[in-house]
C-alpha positions in Angstrom: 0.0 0.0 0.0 1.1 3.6 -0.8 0.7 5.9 1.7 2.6 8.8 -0.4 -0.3 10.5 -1.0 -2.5 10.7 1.7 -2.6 14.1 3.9 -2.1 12.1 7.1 1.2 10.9 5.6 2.7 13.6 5.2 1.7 15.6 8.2 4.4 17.7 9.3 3.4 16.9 13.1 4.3 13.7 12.6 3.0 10.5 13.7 1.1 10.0 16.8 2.1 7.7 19.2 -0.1 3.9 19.6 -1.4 5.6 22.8 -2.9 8.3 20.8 -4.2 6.4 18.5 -6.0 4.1 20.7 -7.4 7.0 22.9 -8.4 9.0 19.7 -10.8 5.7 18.8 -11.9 6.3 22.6 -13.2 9.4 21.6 -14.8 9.1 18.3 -17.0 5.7 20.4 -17.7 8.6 23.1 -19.0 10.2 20.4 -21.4 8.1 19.3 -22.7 7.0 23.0 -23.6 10.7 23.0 -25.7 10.2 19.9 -27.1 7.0 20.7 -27.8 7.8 24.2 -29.6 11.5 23.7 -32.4 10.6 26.3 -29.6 9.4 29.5 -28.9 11.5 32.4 -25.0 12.7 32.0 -24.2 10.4 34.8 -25.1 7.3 32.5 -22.8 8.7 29.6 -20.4 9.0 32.0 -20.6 5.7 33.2 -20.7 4.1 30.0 -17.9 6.0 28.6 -15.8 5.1 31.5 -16.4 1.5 30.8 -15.6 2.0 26.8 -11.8 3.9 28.2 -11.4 0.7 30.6 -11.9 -1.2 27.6 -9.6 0.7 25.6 -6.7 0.8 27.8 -7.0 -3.0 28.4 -6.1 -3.0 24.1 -3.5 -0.7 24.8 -2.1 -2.3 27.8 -2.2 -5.9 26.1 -0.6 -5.6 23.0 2.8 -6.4 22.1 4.1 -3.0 21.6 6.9 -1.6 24.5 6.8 2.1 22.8 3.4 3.2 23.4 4.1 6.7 24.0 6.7 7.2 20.8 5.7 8.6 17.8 5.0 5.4 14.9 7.1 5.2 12.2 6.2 4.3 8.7 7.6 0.6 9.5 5.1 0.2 12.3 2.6 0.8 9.5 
């Protein structure tokens, strides 16, 4: 796969780390328990987005990667 041409390629910040990337997917599910869940109190959100960011940090925390906080490199890809 070429990734030459894509604009996240060739951003000039870079790469973001595996941590950022798993916590950015966090975020786009918060997302759509906000959507999904219009008619909850904010205390049921919360709760349920605290279980989704469990959930994601067990991924994080359980896959074989030791550099979680440095930036990925085009051979991690």
């Amino acid at each position: 796969m070429d990734f030459t041409e894509d604009a996240w390629y060739n951003d000039p910040r870079g790469f973001p780390t595996m941590k950022e990337v798993v916590m950015g997917l966090w975020e786009l599910v918060c997302e759509k328990i906000d959507g999904l869940m219009k008619n909850a109190s904010i205390e049921e959100k919360k709760a349920v987005k605290e279980n989704y960011r469990w959930a994601f940090m067990f991924m994080l925390i359980s896959i074989d990667y030791d550099a979680i906080d440095t930036d990925l490199t085009t051979e991690d890809f």
